[in-house]
BAVEXMAR-895734 format. One record per atom (N, C-alpha, C, O): x, y, z. Coordinates in steps of 0.001 Angstrom, whole numbers, plus 500000, padded with zeros to 6 digits. Layout:
# residues N
XYZ/...
END
This chain:
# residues 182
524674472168489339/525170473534489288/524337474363488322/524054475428488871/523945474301487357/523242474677486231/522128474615486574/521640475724486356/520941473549487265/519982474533488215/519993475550488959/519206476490488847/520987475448489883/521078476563490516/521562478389490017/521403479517490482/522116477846488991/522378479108487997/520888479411487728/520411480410488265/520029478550486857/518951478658486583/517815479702487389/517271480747487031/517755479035488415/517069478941489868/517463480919490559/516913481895491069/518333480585490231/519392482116490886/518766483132489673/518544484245490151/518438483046488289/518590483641487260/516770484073487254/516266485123486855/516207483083487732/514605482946487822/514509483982488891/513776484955488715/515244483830490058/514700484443491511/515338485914491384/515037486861492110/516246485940490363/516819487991490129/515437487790489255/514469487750490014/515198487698488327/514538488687487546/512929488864488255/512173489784487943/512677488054489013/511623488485490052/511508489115490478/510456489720490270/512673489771491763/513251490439492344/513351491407491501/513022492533491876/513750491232490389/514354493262489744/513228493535489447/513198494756489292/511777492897489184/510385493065488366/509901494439488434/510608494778489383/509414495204488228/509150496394488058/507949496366489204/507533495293489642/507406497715489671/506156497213490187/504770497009488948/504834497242487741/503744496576489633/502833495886488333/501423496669489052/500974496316490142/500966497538488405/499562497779488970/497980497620487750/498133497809486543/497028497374488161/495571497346486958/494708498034487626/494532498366488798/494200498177486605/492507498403487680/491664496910487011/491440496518485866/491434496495488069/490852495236487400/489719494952487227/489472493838486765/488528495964487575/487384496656487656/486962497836487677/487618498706488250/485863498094487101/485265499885487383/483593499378486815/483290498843485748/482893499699487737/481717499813487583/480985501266488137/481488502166488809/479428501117487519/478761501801488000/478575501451489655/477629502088490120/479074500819490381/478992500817491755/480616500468492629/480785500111493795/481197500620492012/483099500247492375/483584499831491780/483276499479490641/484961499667492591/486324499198491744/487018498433492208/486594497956493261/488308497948491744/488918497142492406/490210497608491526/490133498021490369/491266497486492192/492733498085491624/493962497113492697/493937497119493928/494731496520492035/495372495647492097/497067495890491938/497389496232490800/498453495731493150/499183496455492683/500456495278493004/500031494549493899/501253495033492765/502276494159493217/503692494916492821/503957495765491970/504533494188493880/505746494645494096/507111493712494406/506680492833495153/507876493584494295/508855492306494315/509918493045495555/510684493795494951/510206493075497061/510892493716497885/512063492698498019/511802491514498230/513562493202497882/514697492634497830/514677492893500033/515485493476500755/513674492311500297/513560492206502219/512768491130502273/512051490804501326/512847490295503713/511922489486504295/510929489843504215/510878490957503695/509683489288504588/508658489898504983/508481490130506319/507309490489506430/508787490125506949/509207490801508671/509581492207508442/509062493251508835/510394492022507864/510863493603507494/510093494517506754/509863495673507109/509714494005505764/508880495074504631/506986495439505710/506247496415505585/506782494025506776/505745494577507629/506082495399508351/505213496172508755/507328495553508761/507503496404509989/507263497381509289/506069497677509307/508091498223508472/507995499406507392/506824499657507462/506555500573508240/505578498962506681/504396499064506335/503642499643507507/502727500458507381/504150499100508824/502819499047510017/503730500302510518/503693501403509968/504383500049511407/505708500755512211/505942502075511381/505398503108511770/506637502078510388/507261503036509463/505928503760508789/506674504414508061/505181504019508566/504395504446507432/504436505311507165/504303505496505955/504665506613508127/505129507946508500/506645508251507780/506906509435507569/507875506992507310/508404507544506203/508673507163504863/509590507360504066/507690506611504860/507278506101503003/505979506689502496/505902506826501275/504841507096503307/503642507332502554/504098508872502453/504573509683503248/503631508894500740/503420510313500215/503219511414501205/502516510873502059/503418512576501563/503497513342502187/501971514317501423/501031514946501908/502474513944499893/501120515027499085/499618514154499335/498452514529499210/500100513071499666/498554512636500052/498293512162501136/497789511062501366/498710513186502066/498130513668503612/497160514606503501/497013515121502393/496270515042504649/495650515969504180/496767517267505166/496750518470504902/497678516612506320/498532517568506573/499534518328506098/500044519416506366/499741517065504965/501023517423503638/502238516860504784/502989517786505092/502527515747505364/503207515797506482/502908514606506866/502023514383507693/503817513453506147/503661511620506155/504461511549507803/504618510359508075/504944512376508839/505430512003509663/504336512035510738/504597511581511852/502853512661510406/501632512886511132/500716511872510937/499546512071511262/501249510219510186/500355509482510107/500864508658510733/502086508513510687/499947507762511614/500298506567512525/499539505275512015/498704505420511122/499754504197512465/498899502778511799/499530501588513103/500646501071513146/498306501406514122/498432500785514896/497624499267514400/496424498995514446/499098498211513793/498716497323513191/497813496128514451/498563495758515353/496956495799514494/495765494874515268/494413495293515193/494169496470514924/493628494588515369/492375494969515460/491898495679515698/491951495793516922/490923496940514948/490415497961515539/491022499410515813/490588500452516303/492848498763514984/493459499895514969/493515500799514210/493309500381513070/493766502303514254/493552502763513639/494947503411512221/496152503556512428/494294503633511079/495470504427510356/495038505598510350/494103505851509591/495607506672511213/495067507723511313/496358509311511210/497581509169511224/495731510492511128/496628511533510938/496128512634512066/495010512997512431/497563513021512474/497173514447513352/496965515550512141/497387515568510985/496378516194512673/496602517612512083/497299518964512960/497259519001514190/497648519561512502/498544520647512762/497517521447513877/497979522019514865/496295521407513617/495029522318514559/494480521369515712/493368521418516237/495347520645515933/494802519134517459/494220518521516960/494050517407517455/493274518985515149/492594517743514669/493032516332514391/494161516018514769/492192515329513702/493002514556513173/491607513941512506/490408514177512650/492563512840511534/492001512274510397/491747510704510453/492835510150510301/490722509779510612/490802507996510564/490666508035508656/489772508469507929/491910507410508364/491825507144507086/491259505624507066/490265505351506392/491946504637507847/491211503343507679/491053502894509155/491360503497510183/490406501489508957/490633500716510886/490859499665510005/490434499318508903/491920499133511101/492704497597511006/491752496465510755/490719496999511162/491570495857510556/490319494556511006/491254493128510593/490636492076510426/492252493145510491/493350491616510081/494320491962510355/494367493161510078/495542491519510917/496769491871511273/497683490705511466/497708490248512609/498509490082510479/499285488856511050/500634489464510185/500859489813509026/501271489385511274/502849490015511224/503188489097510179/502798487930510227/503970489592509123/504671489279508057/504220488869507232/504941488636506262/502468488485507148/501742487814506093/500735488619505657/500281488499504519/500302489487506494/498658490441505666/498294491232506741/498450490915507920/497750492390506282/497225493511506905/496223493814506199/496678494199505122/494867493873506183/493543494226505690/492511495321506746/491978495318507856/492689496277505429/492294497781506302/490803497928506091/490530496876505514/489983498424506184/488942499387505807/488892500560506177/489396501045507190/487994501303504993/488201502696504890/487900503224503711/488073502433502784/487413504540503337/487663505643502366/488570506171502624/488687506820503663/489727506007501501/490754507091501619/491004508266501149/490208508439500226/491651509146501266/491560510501500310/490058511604500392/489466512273501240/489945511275498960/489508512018498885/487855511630498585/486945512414498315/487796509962498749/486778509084498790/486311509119500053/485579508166500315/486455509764500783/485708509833502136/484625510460502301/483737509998503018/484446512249501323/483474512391500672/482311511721500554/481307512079501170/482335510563499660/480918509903499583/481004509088500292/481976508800500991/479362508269500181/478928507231500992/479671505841499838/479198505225498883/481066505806500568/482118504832500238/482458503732501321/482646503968502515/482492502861500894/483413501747501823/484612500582500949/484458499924499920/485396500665501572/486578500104501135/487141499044501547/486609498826502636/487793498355501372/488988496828502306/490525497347501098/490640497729499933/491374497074502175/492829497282501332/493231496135501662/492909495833502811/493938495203500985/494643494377501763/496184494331501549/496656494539500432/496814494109502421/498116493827501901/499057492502502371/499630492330503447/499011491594501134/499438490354501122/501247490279500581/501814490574499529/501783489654502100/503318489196501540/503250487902501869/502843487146502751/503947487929500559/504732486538500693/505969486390500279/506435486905499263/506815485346501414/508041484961500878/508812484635499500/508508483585498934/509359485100499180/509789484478497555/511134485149497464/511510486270497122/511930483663498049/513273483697497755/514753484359498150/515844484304497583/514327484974499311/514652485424500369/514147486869500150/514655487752500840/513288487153499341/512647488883499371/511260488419499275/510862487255499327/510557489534499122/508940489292499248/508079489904498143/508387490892497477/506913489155498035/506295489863496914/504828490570497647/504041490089498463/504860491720497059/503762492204498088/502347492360497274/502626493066496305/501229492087497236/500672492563496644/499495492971497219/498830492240497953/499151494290496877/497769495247497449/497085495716496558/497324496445495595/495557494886497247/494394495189496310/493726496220496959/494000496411498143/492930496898496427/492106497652496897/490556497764496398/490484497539495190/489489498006496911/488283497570496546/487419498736497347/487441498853498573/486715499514496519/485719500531497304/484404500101496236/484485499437495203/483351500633496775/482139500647496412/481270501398497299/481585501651498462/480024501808496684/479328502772497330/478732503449496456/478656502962495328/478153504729496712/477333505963496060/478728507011496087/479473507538496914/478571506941494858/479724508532494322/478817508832493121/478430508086492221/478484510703493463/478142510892492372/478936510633490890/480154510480490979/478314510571489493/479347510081488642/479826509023488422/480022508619487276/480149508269489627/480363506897489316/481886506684489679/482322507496490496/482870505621489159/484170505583489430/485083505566488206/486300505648488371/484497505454486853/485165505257485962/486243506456485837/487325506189485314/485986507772486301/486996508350486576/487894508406487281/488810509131486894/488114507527488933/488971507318489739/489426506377489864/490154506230490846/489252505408489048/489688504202489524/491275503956489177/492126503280489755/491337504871487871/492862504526487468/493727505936488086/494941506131488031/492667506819488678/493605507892489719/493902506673491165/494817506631491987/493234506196491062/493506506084492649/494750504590492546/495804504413493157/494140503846491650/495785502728490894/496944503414491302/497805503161492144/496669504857490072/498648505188490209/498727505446491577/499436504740492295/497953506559492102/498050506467493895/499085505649495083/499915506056495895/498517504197494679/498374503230495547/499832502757494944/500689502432495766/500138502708493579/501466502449492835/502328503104493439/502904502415494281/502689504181493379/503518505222493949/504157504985495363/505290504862495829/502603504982495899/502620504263497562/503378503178497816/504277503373498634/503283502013497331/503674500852497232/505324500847496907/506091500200497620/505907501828495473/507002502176495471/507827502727496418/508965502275496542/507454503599497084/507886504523498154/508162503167499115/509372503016499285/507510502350499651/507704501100500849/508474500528500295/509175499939501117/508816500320499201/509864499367498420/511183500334498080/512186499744497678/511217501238498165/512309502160498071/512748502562499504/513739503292499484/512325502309500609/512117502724501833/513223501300502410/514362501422502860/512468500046502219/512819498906502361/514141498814501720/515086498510502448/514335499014500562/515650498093499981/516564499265500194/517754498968500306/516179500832500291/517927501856500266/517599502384501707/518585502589502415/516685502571502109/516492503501503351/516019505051503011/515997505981503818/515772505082502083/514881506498501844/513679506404500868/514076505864499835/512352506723500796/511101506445499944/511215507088498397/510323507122497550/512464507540498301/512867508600497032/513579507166496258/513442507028495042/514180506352496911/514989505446496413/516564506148496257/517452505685495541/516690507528497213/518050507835497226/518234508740495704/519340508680495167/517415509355495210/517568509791494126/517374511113494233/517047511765493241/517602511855495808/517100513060496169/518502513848496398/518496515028496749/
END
């Protein structure tokens, strides 16, 4: 009995963990920024959100439509994460290149406002089971020619991806990306 108290006491405070983001690199040629999250959901669920849903958890301010219900993400190969725009345009923020339902999604792409330069990127996003919720964690990795360099974006684009990551985890556990605090 007292393991399982234990065991139960180990697997909440996992679960309540805050999210955790670094930049775990910045060079004169890229970065790498690193973000984890503890989702009180399967991982079936928190993929569906991620792939399916993205349109109501991703930031709305970092569209270029201002308008997270204009982004789509057709999770498989070659698919795209992309945005309409309001003028018939539209936007490829990343293409799919990995897709296994409930375990990882690995994008490429410049996002934002890194599209600008001669950038290339991989996002990945790794769940795993832990304890009947999931721990998610998404790295991100660009490199390339930016004038300047990255030491200035690397910890913009962290909180970014933090935020992001919150919003799917607030999306997942109440049903709104605010966490119901709206």
């Amino acid at each position: 009995m007292r393991s399982n108290i234990v065991t139960f006491a180990i697997l909440f405070a996992i679960l309540a963990a805050p999210l955790r983001g670094e930049v775990i690199e910045s060079t004169a040629a890229g970065f790498l920024v690193r973000n984890t999250a503890a989702i009180n959901a399967p991982p079936a669920k928190v993929y569906a959100a991620l792939t399916d849903g993205v349109g109501g958890w991703w930031d709305p301010a970092h569209t270029f439509s201002h308008n997270a219900r204009n982004l789509s993400l057709d999770a498989k190969p070659g698919g795209c994460f992309c945005e309409r725009l309001p003028d018939g345009g539209g936007v490829q923020h990343m293409s799919v290149v990995y897709a296994s339902p409930g375990k990882l999604l690995r994008l490429t792409g410049a996002i934002g406002p890194l599209q600008e330069a001669a950038l290339t990127g991989t996002m990945t996003w790794n769940l795993l089971e832990a304890g009947g919720g999931t721990t998610v964690e998404l790295i991100y990795t660009v490199g390339g020619f930016r004038a300047g360099g990255f030491r200035d974006i690397a910890a913009v684009v962290d909180g970014v991806l933090r935020g992001q990551l919150a919003r799917l985890k607030a999306l997942v556990e109440t049903g709104r990306p605010d966490g119901g605090s709206r």
